[in-house]
C-alpha positions, 0 to 999 in steps of 0.5 A, spaced: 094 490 622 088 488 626 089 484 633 085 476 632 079 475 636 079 468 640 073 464 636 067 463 640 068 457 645 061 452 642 062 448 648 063 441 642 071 440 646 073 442 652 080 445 654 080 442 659 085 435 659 082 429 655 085 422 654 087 421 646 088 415 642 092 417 636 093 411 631 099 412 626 100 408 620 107 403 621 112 403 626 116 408 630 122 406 632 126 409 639 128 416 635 121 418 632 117 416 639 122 420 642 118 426 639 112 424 644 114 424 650 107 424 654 105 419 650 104 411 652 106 407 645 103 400 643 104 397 637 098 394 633 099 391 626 102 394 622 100 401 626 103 404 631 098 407 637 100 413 641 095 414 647 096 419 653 093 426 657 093 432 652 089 439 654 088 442 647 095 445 646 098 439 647 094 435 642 094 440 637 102 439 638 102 432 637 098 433 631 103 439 629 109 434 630 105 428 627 106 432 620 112 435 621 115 428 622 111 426 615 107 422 619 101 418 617 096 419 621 090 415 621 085 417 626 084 421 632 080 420 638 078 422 644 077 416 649 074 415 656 
């Protein structure tokens, strides 16, 4: 089987860490917030936004984590 080549880094998103905003829809209880324990929590509405440092790895862990709890990820954004 042949080995897989990293892709090419473009420059459009660092590895380096970045700050992130991450809105869910609904409201985490205690349990499921637990999942993301580098991760401040606020409710805002009916959501629930999880904002926090994440190097590249670490965001797609949460987002990994985020659909294999069945999640409703409603959007993702780098912040400054």
């Amino acid at each position: 089987m042949p080995a897989h080549l990293p892709a090419d880094d473009d420059g459009r998103m660092s590895p380096a860490s970045a700050r992130y905003l991450i809105r869910i829809d609904g409201h985490l209880g205690v349990t499921l917030l637990s999942a993301f324990p580098a991760l401040a929590s606020e409710r805002q509405g009916s959501e629930t936004v999880l904002t926090g440092t994440l190097d590249r790895a670490g965001l797609h862990g949460v987002l990994a984590e985020i659909e294999a709890l069945g999640l409703d990820l409603l959007e993702v954004r780098q912040i400054t």
